[in-house]
C-alpha positions in Angstrom: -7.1 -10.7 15.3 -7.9 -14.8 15.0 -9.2 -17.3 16.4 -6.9 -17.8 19.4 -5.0 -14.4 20.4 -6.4 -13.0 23.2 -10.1 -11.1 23.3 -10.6 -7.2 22.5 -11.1 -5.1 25.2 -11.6 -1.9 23.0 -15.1 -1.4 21.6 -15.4 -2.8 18.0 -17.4 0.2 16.2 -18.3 0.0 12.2 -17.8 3.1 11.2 -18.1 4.3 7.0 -14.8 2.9 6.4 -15.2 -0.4 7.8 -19.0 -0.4 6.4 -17.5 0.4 2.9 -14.9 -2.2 3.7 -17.2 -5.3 4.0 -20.1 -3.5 1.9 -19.9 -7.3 0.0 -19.5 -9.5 2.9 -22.3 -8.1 4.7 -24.3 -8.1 1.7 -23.8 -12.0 1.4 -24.9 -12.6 5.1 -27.9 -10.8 4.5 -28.7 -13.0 1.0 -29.0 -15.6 3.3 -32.2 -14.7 4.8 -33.6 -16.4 2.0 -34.0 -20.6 1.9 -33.0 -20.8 -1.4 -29.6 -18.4 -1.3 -28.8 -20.7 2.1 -29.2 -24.0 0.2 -26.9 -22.6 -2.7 -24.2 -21.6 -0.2 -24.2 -24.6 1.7 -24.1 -26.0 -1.9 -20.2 -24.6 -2.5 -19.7 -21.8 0.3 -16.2 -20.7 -1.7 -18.3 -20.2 -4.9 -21.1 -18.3 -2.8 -18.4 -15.9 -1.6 -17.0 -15.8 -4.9 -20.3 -14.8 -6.2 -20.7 -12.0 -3.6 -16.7 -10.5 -4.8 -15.5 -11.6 -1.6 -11.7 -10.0 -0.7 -9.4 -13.3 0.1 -8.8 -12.7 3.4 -13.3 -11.8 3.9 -14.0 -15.3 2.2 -11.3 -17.3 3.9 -12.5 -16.0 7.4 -16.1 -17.1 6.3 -15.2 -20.6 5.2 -13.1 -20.8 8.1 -15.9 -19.3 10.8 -12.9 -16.7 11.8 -15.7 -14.8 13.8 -13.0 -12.1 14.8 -11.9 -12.5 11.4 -15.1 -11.2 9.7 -15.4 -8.0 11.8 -12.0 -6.9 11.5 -12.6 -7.1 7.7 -15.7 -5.1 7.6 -18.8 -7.3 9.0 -21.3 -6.0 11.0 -22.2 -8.2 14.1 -25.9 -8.1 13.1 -24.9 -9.3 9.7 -22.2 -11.6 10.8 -24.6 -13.2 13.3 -27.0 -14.6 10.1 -23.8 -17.1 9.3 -23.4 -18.1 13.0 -27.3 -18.9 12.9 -27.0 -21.3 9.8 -24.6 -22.7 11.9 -26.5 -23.5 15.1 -24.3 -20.9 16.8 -26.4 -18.1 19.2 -25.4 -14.8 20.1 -24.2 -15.9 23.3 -21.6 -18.2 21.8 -20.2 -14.9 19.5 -20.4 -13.0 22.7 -17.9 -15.9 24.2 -15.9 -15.9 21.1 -14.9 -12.1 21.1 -15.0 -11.8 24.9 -12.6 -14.8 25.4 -15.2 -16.6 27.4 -17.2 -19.8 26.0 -20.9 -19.5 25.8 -21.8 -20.7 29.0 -19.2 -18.0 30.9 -20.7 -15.1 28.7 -24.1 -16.4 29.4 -23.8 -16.4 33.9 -21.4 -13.1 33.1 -25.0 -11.6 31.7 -26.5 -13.2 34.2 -24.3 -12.0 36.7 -25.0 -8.4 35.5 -22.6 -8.1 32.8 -18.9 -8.4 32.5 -16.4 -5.6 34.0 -13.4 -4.8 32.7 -12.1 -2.8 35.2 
């Protein structure tokens, strides 16, 4: 799914396959607990991915902060959420992107008790 279609309403689960699946990705969002690895990909984000043996479709969903994108192709959330932070983005925001709400709706649906789908 991309940036645009409507929200899942199945729970996203990363199972072996997936894991195996964005092994690299989530093995570049983790590099960038480190100052130095941050500073290099906001240097040239493409050659960062490149560096990591990003698939196509992984490094064009990072470059083009396809949230969605990145855990169809193998990220984990927790991994996923160390590019949002780099870009000022909070959990709350990724909870409005994959819920189909902006931040502000996902945060008062928390607040609210949580969202129901049914």
């Amino acid at each position: 799914m991309t940036t645009g279609d409507s929200p899942r309403t199945d729970t996203y689960i990363l199972d072996g396959e997936t894991s195996r699946r964005g092994y690299r990705m989530n093995k570049m969002f983790m590099s960038l607990r480190d100052s130095a690895a941050r500073d290099r990909f906001l240097a040239d984000e493409a050659a960062y991915c490149d560096a990591f043996g990003l698939a196509e479709g992984q490094k064009t969903a990072v470059l083009e902060r396809d949230w969605q994108a990145m855990l169809d192709l193998g990220g984990s959330i927790f991994y996923v959420y160390k590019l949002a932070m780099m870009d000022g983005k909070s959990m709350q925001y990724l909870g409005g992107v994959f819920t189909g709400m902006t931040e502000e709706e996902f945060v008062a649906a928390l607040r609210a008790g949580g969202r129901t789908d049914g």
